[in-house]
Biopython code that builds the backbone (N, CA, C, O; Angstrom):
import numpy as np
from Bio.PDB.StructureBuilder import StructureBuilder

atoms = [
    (1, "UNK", "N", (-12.201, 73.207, 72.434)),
    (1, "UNK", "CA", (-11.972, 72.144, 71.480)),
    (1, "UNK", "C", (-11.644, 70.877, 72.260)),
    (1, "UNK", "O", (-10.797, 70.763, 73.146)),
    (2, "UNK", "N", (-12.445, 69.965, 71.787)),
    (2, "UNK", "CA", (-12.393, 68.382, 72.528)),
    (2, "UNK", "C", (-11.020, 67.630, 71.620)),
    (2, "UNK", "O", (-10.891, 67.767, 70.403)),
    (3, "UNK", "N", (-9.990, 66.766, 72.565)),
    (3, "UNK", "CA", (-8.749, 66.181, 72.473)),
    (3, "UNK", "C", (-9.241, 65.810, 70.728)),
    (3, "UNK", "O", (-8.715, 66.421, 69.797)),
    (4, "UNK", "N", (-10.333, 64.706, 70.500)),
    (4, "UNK", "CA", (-10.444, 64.442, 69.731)),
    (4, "UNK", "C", (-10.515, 64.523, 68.228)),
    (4, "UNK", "O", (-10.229, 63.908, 67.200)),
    (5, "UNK", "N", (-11.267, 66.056, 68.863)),
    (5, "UNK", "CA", (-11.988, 67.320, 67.370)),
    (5, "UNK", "C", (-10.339, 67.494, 67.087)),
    (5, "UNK", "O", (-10.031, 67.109, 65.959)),
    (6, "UNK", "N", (-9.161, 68.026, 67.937)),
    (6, "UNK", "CA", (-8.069, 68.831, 67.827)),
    (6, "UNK", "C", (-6.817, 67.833, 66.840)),
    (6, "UNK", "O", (-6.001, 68.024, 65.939)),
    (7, "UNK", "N", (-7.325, 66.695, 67.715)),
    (7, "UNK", "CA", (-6.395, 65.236, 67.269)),
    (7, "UNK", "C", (-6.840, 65.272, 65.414)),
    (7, "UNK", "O", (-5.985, 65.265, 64.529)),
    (8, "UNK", "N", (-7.962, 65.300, 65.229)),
    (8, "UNK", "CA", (-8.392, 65.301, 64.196)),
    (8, "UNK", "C", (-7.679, 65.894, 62.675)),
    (8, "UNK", "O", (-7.113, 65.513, 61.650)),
    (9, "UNK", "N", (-8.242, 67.263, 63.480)),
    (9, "UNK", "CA", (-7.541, 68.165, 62.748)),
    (9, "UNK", "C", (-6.643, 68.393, 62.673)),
    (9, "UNK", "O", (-6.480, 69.305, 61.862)),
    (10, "UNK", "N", (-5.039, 67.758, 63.493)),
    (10, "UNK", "CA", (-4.318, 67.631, 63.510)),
    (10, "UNK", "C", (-4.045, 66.587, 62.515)),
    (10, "UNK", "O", (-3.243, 66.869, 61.624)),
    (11, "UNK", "N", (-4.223, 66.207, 62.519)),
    (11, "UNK", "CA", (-3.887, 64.606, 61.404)),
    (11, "UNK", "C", (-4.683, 65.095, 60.090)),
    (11, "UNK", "O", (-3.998, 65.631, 59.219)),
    (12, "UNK", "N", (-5.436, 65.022, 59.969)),
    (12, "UNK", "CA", (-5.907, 65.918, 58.767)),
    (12, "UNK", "C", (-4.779, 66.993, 58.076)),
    (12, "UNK", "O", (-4.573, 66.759, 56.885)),
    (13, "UNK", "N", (-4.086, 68.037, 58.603)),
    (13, "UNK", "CA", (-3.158, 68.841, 58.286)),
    (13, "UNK", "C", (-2.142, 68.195, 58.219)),
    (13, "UNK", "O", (-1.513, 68.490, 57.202)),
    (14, "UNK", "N", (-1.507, 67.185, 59.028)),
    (14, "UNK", "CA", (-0.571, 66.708, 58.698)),
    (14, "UNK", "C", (-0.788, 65.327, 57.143)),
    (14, "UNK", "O", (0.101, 65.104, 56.321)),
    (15, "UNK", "N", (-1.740, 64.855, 57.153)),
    (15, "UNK", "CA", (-2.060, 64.274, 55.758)),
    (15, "UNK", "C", (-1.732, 65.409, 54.525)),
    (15, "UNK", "O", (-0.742, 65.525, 53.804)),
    (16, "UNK", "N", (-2.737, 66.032, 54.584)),
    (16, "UNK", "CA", (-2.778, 67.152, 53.694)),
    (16, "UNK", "C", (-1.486, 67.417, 53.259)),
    (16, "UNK", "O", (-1.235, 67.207, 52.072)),
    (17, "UNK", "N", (-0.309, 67.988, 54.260)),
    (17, "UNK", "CA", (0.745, 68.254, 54.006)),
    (17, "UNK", "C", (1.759, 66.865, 53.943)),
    (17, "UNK", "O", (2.725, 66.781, 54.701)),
    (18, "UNK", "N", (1.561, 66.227, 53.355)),
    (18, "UNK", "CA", (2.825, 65.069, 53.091)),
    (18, "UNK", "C", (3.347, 64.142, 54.395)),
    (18, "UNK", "O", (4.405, 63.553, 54.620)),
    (19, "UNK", "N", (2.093, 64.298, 55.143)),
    (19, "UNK", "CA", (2.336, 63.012, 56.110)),
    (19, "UNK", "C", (3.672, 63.013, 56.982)),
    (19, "UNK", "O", (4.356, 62.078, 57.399)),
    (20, "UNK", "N", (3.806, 64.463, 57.116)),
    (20, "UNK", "CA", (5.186, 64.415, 57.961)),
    (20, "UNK", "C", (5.081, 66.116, 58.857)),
    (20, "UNK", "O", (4.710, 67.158, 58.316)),
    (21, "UNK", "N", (5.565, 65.952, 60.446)),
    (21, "UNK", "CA", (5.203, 67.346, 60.584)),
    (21, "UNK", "C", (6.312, 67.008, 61.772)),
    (21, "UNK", "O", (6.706, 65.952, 62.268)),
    (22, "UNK", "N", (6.667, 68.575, 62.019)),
    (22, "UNK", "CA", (7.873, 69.185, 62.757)),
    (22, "UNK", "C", (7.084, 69.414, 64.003)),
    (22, "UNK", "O", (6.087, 70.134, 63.953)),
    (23, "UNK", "N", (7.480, 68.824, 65.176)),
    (23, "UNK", "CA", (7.368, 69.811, 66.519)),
    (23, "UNK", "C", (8.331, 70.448, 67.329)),
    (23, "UNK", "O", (9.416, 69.972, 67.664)),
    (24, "UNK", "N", (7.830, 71.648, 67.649)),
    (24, "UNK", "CA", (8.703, 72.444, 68.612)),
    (24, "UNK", "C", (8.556, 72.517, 69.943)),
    (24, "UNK", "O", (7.406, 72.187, 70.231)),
    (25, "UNK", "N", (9.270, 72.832, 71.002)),
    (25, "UNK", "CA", (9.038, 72.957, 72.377)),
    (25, "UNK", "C", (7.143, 74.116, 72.131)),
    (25, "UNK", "O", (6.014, 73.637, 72.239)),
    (26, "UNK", "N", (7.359, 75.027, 71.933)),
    (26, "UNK", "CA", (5.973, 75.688, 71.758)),
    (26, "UNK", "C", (4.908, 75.418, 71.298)),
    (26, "UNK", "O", (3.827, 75.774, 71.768)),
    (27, "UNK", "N", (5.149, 74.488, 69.928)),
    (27, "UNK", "CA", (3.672, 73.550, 69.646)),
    (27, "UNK", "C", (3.535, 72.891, 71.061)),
    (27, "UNK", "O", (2.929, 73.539, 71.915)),
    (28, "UNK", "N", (4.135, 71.442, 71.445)),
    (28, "UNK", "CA", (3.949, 70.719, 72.120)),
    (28, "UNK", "C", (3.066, 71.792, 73.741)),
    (28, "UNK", "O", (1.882, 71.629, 74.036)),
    (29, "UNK", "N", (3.702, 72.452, 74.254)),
    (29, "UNK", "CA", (3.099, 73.531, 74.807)),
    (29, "UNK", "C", (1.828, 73.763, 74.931)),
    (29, "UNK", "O", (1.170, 73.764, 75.971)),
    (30, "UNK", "N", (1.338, 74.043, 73.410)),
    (30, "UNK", "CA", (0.238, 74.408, 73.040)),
    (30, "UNK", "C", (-1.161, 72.765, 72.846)),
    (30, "UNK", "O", (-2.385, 72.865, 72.930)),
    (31, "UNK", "N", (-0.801, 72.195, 72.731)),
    (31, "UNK", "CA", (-0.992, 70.699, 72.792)),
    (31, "UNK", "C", (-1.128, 70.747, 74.280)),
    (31, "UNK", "O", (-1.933, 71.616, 74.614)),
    (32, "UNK", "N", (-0.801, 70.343, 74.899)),
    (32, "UNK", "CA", (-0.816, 70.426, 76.278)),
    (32, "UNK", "C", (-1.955, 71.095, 76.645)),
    (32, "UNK", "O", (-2.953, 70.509, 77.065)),
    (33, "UNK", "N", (-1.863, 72.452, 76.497)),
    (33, "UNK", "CA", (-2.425, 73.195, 77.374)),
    (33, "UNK", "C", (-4.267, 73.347, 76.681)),
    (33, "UNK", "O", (-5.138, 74.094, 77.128)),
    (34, "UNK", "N", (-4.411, 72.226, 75.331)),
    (34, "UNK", "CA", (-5.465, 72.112, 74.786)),
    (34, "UNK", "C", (-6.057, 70.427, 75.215)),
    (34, "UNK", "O", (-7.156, 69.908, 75.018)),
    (35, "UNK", "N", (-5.052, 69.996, 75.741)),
    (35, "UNK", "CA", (-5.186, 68.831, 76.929)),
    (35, "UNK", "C", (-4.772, 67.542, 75.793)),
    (35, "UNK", "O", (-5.643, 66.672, 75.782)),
    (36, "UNK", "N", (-3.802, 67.319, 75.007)),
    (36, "UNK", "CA", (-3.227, 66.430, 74.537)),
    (36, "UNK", "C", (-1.781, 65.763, 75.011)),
    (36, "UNK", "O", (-0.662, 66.276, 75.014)),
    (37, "UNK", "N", (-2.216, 64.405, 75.419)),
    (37, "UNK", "CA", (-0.720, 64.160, 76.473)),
    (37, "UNK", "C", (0.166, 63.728, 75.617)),
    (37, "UNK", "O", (-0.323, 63.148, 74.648)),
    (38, "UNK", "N", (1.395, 63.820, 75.649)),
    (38, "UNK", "CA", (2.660, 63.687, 74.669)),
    (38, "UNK", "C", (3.309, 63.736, 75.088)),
    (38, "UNK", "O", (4.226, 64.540, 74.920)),
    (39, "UNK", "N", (3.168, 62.349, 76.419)),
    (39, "UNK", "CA", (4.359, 61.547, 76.728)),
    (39, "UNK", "C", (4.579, 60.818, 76.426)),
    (39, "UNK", "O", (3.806, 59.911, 76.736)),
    (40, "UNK", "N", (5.630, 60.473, 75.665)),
    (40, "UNK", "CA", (5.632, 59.197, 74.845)),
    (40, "UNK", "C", (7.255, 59.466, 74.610)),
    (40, "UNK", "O", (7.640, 60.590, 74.287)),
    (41, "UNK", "N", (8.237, 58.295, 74.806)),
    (41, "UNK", "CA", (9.131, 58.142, 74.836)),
    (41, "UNK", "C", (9.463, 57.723, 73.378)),
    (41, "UNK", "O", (9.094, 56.633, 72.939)),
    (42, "UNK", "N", (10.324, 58.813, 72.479)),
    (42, "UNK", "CA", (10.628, 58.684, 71.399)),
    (42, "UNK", "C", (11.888, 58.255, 70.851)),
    (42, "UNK", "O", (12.036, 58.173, 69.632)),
]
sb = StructureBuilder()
sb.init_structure("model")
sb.init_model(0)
sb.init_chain("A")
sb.init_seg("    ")
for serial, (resi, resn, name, xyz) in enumerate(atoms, 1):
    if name == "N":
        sb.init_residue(resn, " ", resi, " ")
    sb.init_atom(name, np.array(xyz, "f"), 0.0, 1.0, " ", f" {name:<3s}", serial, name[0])
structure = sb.get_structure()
């Protein structure tokens, strides 16, 4: 799965579900290791 296709569908699910979504040390993980960078100082 390309960053983009994943980004996608990511945002898509999070629309779907009320525009608000929880991350955990293990999502982020999983993000990563599907090559999405999420460094970003929050």
């Amino acid at each position: 799965m390309g960053f983009e296709k994943g980004a996608s569908l990511l945002e898509d699910l999070i629309e779907k579900d009320g525009g608000c979504a929880v991350m955990d040390g293990g999502f982020a993980t999983q993000l990563e290791s599907h090559g999405a960078s999420i460094n970003d100082p929050l």
